[in-house]
C-alpha positions in Angstrom: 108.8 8.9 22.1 108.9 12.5 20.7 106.6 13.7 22.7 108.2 12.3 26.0 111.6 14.3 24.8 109.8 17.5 24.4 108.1 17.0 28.0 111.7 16.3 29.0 113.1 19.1 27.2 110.8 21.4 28.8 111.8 20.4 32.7 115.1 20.9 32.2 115.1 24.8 32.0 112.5 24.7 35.1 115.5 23.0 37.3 117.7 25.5 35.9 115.4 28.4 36.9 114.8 26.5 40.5 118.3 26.4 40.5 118.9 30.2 39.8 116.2 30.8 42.7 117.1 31.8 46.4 117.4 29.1 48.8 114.6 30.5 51.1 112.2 31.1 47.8 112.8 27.3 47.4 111.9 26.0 50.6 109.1 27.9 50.7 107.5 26.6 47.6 108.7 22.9 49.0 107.0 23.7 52.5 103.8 24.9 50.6 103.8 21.3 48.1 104.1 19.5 51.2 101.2 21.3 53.2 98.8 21.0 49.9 99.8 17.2 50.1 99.2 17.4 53.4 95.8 18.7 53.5 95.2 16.7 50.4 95.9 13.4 52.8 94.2 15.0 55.0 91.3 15.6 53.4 90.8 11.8 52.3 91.6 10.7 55.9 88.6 12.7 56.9 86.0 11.3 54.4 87.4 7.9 54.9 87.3 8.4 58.8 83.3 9.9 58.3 82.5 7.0 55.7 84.1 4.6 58.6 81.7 6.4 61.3 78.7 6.3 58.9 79.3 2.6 58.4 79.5 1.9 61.7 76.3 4.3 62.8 74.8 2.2 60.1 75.7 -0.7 61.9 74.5 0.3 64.9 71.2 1.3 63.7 70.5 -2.1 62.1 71.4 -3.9 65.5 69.4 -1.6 67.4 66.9 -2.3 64.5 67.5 -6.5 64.7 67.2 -5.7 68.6 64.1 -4.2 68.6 62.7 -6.6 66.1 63.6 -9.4 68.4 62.2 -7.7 71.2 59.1 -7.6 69.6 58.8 -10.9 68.6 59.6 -12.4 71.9 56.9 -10.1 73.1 54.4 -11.4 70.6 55.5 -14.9 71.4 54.9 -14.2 75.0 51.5 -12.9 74.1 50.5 -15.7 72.7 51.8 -18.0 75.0 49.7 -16.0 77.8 46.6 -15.8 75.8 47.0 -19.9 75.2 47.7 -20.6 78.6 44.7 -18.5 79.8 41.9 -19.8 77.7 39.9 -22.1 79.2 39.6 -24.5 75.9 42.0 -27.3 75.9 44.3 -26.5 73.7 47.9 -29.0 72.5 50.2 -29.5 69.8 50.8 -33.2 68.3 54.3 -33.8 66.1 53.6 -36.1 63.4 57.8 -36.2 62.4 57.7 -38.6 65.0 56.0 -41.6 65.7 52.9 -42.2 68.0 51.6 -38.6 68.1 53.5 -37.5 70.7 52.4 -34.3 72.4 55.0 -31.6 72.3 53.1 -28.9 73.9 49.2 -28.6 76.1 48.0 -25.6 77.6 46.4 -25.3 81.4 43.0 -26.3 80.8 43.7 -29.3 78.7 45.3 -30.4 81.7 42.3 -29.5 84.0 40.0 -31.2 81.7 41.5 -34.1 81.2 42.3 -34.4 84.8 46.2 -35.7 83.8 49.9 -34.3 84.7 52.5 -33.1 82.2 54.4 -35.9 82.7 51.5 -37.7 81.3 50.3 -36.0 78.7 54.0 -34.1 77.2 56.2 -37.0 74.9 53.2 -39.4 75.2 51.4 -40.4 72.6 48.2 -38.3 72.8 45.6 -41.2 72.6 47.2 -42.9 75.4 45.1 -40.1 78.1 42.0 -41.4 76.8 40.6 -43.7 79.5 39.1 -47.1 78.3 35.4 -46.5 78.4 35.8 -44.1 75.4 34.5 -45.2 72.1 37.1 -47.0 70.0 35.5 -46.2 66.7 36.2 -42.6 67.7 39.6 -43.1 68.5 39.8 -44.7 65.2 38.0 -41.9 63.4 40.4 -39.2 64.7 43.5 -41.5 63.8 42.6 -42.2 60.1 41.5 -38.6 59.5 45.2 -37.2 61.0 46.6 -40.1 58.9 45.3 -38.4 55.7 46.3 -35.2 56.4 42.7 -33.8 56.7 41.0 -31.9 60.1 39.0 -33.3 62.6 35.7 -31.8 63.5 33.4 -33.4 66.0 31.7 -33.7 69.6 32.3 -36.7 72.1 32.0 -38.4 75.2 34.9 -38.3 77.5 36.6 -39.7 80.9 38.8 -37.8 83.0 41.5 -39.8 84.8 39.2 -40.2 87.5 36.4 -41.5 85.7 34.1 -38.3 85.6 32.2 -38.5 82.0 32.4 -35.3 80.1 31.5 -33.7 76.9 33.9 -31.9 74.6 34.0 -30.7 70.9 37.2 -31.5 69.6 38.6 -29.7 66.4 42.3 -30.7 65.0 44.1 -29.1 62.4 47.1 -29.5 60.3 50.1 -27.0 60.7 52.4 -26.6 58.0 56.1 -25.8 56.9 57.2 -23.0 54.0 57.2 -26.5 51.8 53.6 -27.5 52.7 54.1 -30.0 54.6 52.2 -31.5 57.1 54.7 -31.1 60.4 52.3 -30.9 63.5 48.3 -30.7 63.7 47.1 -28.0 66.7 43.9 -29.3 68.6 40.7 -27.6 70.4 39.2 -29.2 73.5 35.8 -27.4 74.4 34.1 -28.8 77.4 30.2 -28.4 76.3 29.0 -30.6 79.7 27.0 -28.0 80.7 25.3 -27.2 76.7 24.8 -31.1 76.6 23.1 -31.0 80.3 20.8 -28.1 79.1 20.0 -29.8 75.9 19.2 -33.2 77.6 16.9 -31.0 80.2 15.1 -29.1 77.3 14.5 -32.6 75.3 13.3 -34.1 79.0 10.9 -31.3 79.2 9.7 -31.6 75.8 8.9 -35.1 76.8 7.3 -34.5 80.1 5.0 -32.0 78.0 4.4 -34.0 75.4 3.7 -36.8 78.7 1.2 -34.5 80.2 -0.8 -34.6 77.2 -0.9 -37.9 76.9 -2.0 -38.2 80.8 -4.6 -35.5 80.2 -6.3 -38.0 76.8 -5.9 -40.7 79.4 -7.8 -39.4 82.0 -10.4 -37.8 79.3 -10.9 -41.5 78.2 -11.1 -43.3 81.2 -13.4 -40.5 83.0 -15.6 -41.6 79.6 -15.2 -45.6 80.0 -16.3 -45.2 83.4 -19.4 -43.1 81.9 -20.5 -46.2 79.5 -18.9 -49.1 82.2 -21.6 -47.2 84.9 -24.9 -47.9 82.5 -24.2 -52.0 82.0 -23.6 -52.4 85.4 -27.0 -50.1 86.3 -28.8 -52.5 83.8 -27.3 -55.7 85.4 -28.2 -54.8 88.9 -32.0 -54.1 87.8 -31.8 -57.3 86.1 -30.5 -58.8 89.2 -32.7 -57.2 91.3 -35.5 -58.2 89.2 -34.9 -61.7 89.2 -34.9 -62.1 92.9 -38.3 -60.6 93.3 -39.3 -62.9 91.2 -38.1 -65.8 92.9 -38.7 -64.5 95.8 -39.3 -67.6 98.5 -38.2 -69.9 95.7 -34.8 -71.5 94.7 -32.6 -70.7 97.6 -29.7 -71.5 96.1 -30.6 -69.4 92.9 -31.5 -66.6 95.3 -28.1 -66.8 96.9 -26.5 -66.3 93.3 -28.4 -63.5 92.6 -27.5 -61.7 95.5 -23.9 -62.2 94.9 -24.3 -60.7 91.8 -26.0 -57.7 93.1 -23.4 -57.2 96.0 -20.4 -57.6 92.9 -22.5 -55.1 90.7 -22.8 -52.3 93.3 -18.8 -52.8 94.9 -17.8 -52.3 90.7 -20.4 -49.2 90.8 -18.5 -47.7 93.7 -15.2 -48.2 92.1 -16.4 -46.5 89.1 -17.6 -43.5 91.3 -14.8 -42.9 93.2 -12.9 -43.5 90.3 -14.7 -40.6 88.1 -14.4 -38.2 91.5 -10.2 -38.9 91.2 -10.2 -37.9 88.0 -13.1 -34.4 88.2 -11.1 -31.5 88.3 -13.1 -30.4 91.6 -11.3 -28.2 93.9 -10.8 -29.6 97.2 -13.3 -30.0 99.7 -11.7 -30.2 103.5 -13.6 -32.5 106.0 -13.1 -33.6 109.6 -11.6 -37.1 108.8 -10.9 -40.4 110.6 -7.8 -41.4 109.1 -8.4 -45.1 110.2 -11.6 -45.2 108.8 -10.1 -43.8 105.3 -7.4 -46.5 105.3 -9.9 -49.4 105.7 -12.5 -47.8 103.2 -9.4 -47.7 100.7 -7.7 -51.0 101.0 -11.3 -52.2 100.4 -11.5 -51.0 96.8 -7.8 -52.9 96.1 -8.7 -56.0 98.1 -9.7 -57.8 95.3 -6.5 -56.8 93.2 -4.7 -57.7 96.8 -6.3 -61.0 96.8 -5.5 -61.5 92.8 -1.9 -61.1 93.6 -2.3 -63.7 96.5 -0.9 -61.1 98.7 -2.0 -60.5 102.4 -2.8 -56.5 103.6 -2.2 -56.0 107.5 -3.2 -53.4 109.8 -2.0 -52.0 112.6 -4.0 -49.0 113.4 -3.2 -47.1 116.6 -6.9 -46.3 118.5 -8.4 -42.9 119.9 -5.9 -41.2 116.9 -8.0 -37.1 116.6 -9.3 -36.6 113.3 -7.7 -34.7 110.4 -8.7 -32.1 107.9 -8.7 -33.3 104.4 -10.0 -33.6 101.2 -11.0 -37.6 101.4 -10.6 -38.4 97.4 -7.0 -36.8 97.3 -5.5 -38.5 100.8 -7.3 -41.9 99.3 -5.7 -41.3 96.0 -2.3 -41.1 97.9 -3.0 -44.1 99.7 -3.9 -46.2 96.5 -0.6 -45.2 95.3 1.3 -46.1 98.1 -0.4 -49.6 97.9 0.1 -50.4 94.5 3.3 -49.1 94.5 4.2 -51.9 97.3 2.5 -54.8 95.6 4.3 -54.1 92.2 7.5 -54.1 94.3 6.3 -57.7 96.0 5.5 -59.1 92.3 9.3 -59.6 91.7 9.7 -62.1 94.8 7.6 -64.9 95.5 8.5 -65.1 99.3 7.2 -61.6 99.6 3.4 -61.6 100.7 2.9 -59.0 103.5 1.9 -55.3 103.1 1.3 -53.5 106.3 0.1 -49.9 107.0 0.3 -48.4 110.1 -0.8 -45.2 112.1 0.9 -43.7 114.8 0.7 -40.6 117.1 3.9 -38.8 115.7 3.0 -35.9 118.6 1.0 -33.8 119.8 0.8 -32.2 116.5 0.8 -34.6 113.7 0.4 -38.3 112.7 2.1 -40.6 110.8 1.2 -43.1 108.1 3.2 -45.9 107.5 3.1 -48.0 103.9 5.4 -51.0 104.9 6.1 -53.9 101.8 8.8 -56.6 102.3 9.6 -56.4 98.4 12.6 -55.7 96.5 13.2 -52.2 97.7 14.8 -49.0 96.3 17.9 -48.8 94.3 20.0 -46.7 96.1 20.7 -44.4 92.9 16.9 -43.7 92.8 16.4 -42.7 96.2 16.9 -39.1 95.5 15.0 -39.2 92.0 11.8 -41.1 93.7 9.4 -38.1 93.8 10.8 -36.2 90.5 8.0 -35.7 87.6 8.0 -38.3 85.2 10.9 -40.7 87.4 9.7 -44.6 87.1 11.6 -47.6 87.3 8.9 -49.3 86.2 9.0 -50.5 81.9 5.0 -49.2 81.9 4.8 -47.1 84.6 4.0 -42.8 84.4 5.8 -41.7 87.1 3.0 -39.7 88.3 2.1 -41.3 91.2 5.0 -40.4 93.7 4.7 -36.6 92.7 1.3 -36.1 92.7 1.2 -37.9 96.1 3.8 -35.4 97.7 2.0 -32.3 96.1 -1.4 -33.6 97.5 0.5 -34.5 101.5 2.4 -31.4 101.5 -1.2 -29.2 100.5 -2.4 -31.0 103.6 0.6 -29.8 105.4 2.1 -32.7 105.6 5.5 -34.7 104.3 6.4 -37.6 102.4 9.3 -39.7 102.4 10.4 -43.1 101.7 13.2 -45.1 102.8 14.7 -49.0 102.6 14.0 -51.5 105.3 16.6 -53.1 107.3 15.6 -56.4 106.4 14.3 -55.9 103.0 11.6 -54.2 101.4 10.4 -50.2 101.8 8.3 -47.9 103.5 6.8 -44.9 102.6 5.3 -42.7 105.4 3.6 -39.4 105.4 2.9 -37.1 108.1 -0.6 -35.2 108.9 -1.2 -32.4 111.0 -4.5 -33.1 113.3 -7.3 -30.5 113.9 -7.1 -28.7 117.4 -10.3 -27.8 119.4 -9.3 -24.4 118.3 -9.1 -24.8 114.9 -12.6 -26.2 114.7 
């Protein structure tokens, strides 16, 4: 309180002297309070009204900032959705928050591969586009795995909508939140048709290698059984012959025996040396040929099998046909095939007894052979696989014969085809070309 007098004590004399001062001195000194206050205001509205700007510059910047930022993650996003939709893997999105693993999202190709529209394949469940030839137990498989939260990793065999079969790799993964939980699972179609195809063709050469081999031993094997089959039969026909000089003018009947014996010995002697020239690897010798004569000379070495099979052989050979140029153990090879070949086909049906071959002037040029059965005929989805290496439809059969046959026609300048009957059965027919005066 004392001291507040003494500060009060003090002004008083100062308002006496302001008193005691000229009116225009006072005014003066009012005018110059009031302009310091002045600037004084002044100078905080100023560094409020910069503080204001810098706030909102500030502002600004961080909205350009959250601009740009947004820019460039809609770009990203765009990216992404560009690179997804451009792959050519199958690529889609599953929600597992809701039920049936519905699809939310499926990129271009997943719709190309599968064959399906959106509308089939977004909101449905995503095991309802496999078609009902696929494997349950894989459908199962991928199910149970999603079920327990782990990925899916694992080739198989598909059907389009259409029906098409094709081979993918399929990968699924989980997705999840900041949490680390399971929300979605993001999967991988990869169509390996193609790698499958090229692996199946590889494994089938392997096999038609490892087939070859097996061919070559046989051929080894029977060339040498036909070696040690050749010196029994020599010894039974001296035996024979033997015998019947011995009883020569005696024993008619024993005579007539012995003679059949010797007639059977040398037909089994000539089947084991034309079949030890099929199997020589001699190169081939071309020969004026009578293809008539060829025809009869080989359906004599399978009449027997022909008349074992209680089948009947027909002929139906056109006269006066020119002769061909030909190695005669390879066009008789082809013609053995071509009759054995029909008879297997009558085995399956008992009403089927007739085999005919027939030659024919095609024209001027060439000549036609004709190997006509009245079996069971050609499947029609082996028509285009019948002269492939290694193709049989038979359980024991090589699948040899047909493409080896072709090879040896089409040396001879020839052609070989087969086709279905009208009535039933098949024919195979191959072409020749015959020798001009000119060519002789």
């Amino acid at each position: 309180m004392k001291q507040i007098k003494k500060i009060t004590t003090k002004q008083k004399p100062i308002r006496r002297t302001l008193k005691k001062l000229p009116l225009k001195k006072v005014t003066r000194i009012n005018l110059e309070k009031k302009v310091r206050q002045q600037t004084s205001e002044l100078k905080i509205r100023d560094g409020q009204l910069k503080l204001g700007a810098d706030r909102e510059k500030l502002g600004a910047d961080r909205e350009k900032l959250g601009a740009n930022r947004e820019k460039l993650a809609e770009e990203q996003i765009r990216i992404r959705t560009n690179a997804m939709e451009s792959t050519l893997d199958g690529i889609f999105i599953i929600d597992i928050q809701k039920q049936n693993f519905l699809v939310v999202y499926a990129n271009k190709a997943f719709y190309t591969m599968t064959g399906c529209e959106k509308k089939e394949i977004l909101g449905q469940n995503y095991f309802s586009h496999y078609g009902p030839n696929t494997d349950p137990r894989i459908i199962e498989e991928i199910k149970h795995t999603l079920l327990q939260g782990k990925s899916f990793h694992g080739e198989m065999l598909n059907f389009k909508k259409n029906g098409e079969k094709y081979w993918n790799l399929l990968r699924i993964a989980p997705v999840r939140n900041a949490s680390g939980n399971i929300t979605h699972y993001v999967g991988i179609k990869t169509d390996v048709t193609l790698m499958r195809q090229r692996d199946l063709e590889i494994k089938e050469q392997r096999e038609e290698l490892l087939h070859v081999t097996r061919v070559g031993k046989l051929a080894e094997f029977v060339s040498s059984l036909a070696h040690e089959i050749s010196q029994p039969l020599t010894a039974i026909l001296s035996y024979a012959q033997a015998a019947q000089r011995m009883f020569a003018n005696k024993e008619p009947q024993l005579q007539e025996i012995l003679q059949y014996i010797i007639n059977d010995d040398q037909r089994a002697a000539e089947v084991i040396r034309r079949l030890r020239s099929l199997l020589k690897k001699n190169k081939p010798t071309f020969e004026l040929l009578n293809i008539n004569s060829l025809i009869e000379d080989t359906a004599a070495l399978m009449m027997t099998h022909i008349t074992v099979r209680n089948k009947i052989i027909k002929f139906k050979l056109e006269n006066n046909l020119p002769r061909i140029q030909g190695d005669r153990i390879q066009l008789q090879q082809v013609l053995l095939n071509l009759i054995s070949n029909s008879l297997e086909a009558m085995e399956e049906k008992s009403d089927s007894r007739e085999l005919l071959i027939t030659t024919s002037r095609k024209d001027l040029n060439t000549i036609t052979v004709a190997v006509k059965d009245s079996g069971c005929g050609i499947p029609e989805e082996n028509m285009k696989k019948l002269f492939a290496h290694f193709f049989t439809s038979k359980p024991d059969g090589l699948g040899m014969g047909l493409s080896i046959s072709r090879s040896i026609v089409e040396a001879h300048g020839g052609h070989l085809e087969g086709e279905n009957n009208p009535d039933r059965g098949a024919t195979f027919f191959f072409t020749l070309p015959i020798v001009r005066k000119e060519d002789v």
